[in-house]
Each structure stands twice: as structure tokens, then as C-alpha cells.
N, C-alpha and C positions, 0 to 999 in steps of 0.2 A: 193137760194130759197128766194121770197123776197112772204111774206104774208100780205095784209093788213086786222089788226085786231079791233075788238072794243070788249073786253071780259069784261063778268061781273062778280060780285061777286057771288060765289057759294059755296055751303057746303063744296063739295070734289074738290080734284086734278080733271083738267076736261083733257080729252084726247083733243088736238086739230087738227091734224091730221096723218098719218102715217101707220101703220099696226099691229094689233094686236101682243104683246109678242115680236115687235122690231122694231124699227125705228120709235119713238113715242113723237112729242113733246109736252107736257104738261104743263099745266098754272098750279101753285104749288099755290094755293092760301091763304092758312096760311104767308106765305116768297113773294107774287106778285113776281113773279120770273118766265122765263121760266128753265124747264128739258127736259133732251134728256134721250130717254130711248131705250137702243136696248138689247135686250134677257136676259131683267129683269133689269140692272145695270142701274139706273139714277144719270144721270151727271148735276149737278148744268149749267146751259150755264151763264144766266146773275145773277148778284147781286141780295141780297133781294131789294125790293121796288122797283126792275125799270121797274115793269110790272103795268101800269094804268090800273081801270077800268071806263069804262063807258066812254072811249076817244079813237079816231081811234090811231093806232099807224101802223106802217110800222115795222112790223117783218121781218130782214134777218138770214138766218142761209149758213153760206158758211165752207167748207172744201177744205183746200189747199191739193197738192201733198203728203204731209206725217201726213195726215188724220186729222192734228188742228181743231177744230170748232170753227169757231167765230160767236160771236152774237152781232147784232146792233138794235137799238130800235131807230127808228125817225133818222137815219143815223149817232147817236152814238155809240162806242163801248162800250158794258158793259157786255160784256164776263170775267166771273171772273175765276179766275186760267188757267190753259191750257186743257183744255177739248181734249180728242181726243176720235176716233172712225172707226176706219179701216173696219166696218164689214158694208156690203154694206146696202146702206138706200134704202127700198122699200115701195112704197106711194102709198096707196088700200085705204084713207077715208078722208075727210074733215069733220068734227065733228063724233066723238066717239056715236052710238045713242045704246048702249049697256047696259045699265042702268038698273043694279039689275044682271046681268049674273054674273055668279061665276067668269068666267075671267076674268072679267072687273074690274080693281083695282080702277078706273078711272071713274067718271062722264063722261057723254057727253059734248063739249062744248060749252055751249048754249050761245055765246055772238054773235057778227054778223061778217060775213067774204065776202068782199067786191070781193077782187082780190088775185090772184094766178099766180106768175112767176117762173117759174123751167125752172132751165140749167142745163144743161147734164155736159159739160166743167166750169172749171171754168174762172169767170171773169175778167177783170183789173179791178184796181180799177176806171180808168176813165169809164169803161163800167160801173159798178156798181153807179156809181155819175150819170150817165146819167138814169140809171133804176128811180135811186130817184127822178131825176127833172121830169121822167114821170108823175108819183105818184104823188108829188107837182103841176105841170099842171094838169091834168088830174082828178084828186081827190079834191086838194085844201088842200093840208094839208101844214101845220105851219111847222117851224122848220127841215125844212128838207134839 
């Protein structure tokens, strides 16, 4: 999954996209950090601080064969500990607009979301190098 994001500061945790009550990645904004949340359990993905606001960044979230999640930001890794998650990911929203609903643990998340790439398979890493030069051509983004 490779997301291009530009999130901003907000009161709450913001939902960024996913499905209600699982498979939920969220901008942790106390910690600037992304979370992966599926049926309740959120899992830290990348370190505190390495979620910018108010700068486009290239969020990837990839799961290998025995369900690892890795997390790259600008085509770094900053996937901290070993994240895993075997229970199938199913994707019903781009920004959370639930705001104030009792289930909503979660803010909406009101920063701005350019592009969206999802693979069913997963990718090499030279396919995954090439998704970023997309992104970099096509976008203009730095550092990537």
C-alpha cells in the first residue's frame, strides 16, 4: 500500500483510512507516529516523530508471507519493533468523517491525501523502488 499523505495537527488520534473496528491506520498525534489497529489492538508501525505535519510524505505499509508489517515514510524504513498482523486487512474509507459517533475512538483525518496505490500481491523490492520513482516523477517529491 503506498499512500501519499500531507497530515495535520489535530486534537485527536485521526483515523486515516481502513474500516471501522479493524484494519485502521492511524496518525497517533501526541507520538507523530503512524498505528495499525485491527479489532481493537493497536500496534505502534513507525517510531515516535517520524510522522511530519504540514509536509507531503509517501506512506508505505507492506505485509510479507508470514504477516510482518513494515512501515516506510519517504522510502525509509521506520517500522519500529516487529509489528505483525495475520487477520485480513479490509479497506471501506479514506478519511474517518465519523466525528462525535460513540464508535469513533478516532477523529477524522483532515490533512490532505493526494494518491492511493494497493497491491493485492506482494511486491519486490525493485517493484516497490519503482512505485517511489513514480511518486518522485510524477508528484515532485524530495528525498525519495
Amino acid at each position: 500500500l503506498f499512500l501519499l499523505v500531507r497530515p495535520i495537527q489535530q486534537q485527536k488520534d485521526a483515523a486515516i483510512m481502513g474500516q471501522f473496528h479493524r484494519s485502521v491506520l492511524i496518525q497517533n498525534v501526541s507520538k507523530n507516529r503512524l498505528e495499525w489497529k485491527n479489532l481493537g489492538q493497536r500496534i505502534p508501525l513507525s517510531s515516535v516523530n517520524t510522522l511530519k505535519t504540514d509536509e507531503w510524505q509517501l506512506l508505505e505499509l507492506h505485509r510479507d508471507a508470514q504477516n510482518n508489517l513494515k512501515c516506510l515514510i519517504n522510502g525509509m524504513d521506520v517500522t519500529v519493533g516487529e509489528p505483525e498482523d495475520s487477520l485480513p486487512f479490509v479497506f471501506m474509507f479514506l478519511f474517518n468523517n465519523n466525528k462525535g459517533q460513540e464508535f469513533a475512538k478516532q477523529d477524522p483525518f483532515a490533512g490532505d491525501i493526494a494518491a492511493l496505490v494497493a497491491y493485492r500481491d506482494a511486491l519486490t523490492e525493485d517493484e516497490r523502488a519503482k512505485v517511489r520513482l513514480y511518486f518522485t516523477v510524477v508528484y515532485g517529491l524530495q528525498g525519495q
